[in-house]
Structure formats: C-alpha cells, structure tokens
C-alpha positions as CSV (number, residue, x, y, z in Angstrom):
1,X,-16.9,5.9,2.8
2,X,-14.9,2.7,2.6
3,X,-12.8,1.1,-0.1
4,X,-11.4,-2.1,-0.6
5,X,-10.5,-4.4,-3.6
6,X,-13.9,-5.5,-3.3
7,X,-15.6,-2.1,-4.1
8,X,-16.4,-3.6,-7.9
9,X,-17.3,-6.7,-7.4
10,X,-18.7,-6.9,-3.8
11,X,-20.3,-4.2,-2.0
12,X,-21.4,-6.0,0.9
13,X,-18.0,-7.0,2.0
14,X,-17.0,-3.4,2.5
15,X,-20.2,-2.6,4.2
16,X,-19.3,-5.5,6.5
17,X,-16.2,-3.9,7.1
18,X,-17.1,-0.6,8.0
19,X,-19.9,-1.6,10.5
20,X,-17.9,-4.1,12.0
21,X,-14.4,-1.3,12.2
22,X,-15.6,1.1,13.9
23,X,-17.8,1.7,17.3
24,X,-17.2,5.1,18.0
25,X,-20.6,6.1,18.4
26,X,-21.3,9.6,20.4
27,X,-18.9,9.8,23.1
28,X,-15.4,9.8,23.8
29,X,-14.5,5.8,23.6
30,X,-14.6,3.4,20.9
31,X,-13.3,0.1,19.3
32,X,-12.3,-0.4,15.7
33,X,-12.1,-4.1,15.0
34,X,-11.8,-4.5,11.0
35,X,-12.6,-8.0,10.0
36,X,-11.0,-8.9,6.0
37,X,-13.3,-11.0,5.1
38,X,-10.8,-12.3,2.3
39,X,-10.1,-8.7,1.4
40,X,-5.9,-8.2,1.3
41,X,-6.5,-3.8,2.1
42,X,-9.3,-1.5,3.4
43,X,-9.8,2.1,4.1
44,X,-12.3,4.6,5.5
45,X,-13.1,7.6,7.3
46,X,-16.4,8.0,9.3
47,X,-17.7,10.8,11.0
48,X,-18.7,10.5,14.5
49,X,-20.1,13.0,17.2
50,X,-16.3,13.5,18.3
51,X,-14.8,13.9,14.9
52,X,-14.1,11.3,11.9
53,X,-12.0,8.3,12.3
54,X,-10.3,6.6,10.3
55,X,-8.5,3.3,9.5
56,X,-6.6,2.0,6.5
57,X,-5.2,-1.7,6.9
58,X,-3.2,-4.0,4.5
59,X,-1.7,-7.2,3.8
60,X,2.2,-7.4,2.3
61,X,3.7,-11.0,2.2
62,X,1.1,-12.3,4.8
63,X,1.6,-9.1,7.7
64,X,-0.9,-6.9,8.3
65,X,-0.3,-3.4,8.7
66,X,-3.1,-0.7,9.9
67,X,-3.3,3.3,10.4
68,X,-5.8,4.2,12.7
69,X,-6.4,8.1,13.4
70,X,-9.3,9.0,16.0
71,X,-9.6,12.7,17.4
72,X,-8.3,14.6,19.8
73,X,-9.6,13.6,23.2
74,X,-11.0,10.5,22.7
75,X,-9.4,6.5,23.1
76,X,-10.0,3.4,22.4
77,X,-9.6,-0.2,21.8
78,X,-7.4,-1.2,18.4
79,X,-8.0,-4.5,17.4
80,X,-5.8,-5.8,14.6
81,X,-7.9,-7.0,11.6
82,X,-9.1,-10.7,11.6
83,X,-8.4,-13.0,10.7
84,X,-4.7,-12.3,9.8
85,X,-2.9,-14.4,7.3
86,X,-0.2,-15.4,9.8
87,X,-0.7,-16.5,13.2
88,X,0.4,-14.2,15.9
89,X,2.1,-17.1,17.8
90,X,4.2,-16.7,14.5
91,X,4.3,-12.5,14.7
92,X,5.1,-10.2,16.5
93,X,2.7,-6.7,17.1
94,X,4.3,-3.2,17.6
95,X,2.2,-0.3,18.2
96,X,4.0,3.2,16.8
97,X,7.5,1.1,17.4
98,X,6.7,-0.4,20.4
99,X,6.2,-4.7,20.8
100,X,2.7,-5.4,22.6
101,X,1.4,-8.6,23.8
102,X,-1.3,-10.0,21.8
103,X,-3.5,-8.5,18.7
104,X,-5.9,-5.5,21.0
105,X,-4.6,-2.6,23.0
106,X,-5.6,0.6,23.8
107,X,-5.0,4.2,22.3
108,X,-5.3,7.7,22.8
109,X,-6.8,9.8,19.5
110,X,-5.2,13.0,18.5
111,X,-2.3,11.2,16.5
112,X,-2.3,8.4,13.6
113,X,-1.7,5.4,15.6
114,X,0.8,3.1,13.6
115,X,0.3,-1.3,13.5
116,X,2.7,-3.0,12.2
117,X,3.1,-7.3,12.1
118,X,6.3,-9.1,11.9
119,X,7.9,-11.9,11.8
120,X,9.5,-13.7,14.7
C-alpha cells in the first residue's frame, strides 16, 4: 500500500509510483527507482517472495531524502527518486553517512538504508 499527497486527488500517481519503486520480484535482487511525478513525499511497503520492502522518500527545501528497508539476505540497486528538484551536479549523495558518486548504488537488505541530498 502506498501513500503520497496525491492519495485524494490522484490515485494513478501513486500507482505509478509503486510499480515503478520497486522490482524485487521472487528472488534475492532488486531495484527500487521511485519516480515523483510532481509528488514532494511517498511511502510503501510491499510484500515480495523474500519479505516486504519498503521505501519512504521526501522533499525539504528542494533535497530529497529516502528510507529504504529490504530483508535480510537480499540487495539491490537504490536509485534516488527522479526527477529531484535540485540537480546533483548541485548536491551531494550520502548513503547511511557515507558521500557516493552519482544518484544509484548498491545495498545489502537486512538494515534501513539511509539517502540523504545536500548541498554543495
């Protein structure tokens, strides 16, 4: 079940979000890849064969920041939500504290994975 300031007034956006979020169909690897489509916050939790995952992004002040908790013994691909208000040639990305390089890494499930945009 996702929610999202659009919940009232526009379902399809936040169906749009959760299909496009998460891939972590069966398995043990996946990709969540929210897209905003004009929204400023989401969050869900869906089940999958390995367990439920779940994501919760928002904007403050243009910067995203995004929770992202898969299960134990799986990884994945985190993809920061798109598009973001400000550019990341303007921003920097740390991941649970630590800067990375562009706007998609890689993580291990088991723990709540932290995202967090700032400026330069």
């Amino acid at each position: 079940m996702w929610a999202s300031m659009a919940d009232k007034n526009a379902p399809s956006s936040v169906a749009l979000c959760s299909v496009r979020a998460l891939s972590l169909l069966g398995g043990k690897n996946g990709a969540v890849a929210p897209l905003t489509v004009g929204e400023c916050w989401a969050r869900g939790k869906v089940p999958t064969a390995s367990g439920a995952v779940s994501v919760q992004w928002k904007f403050c002040d243009d910067l995203v920041t995004m929770t992202v908790q898969s299960p134990e013994g799986t990884k994945g691909n985190v993809t920061s939500p798109s598009p973001m208000l400000l550019d990341i040639s303007e921003s920097t990305i740390r991941v649970d504290g630590v800067v990375v390089e562009g706007i998609s890494f890689e993580v291990q499930g088991g723990a709540a994975v932290h995202i967090v945009q700032s400026r330069k």
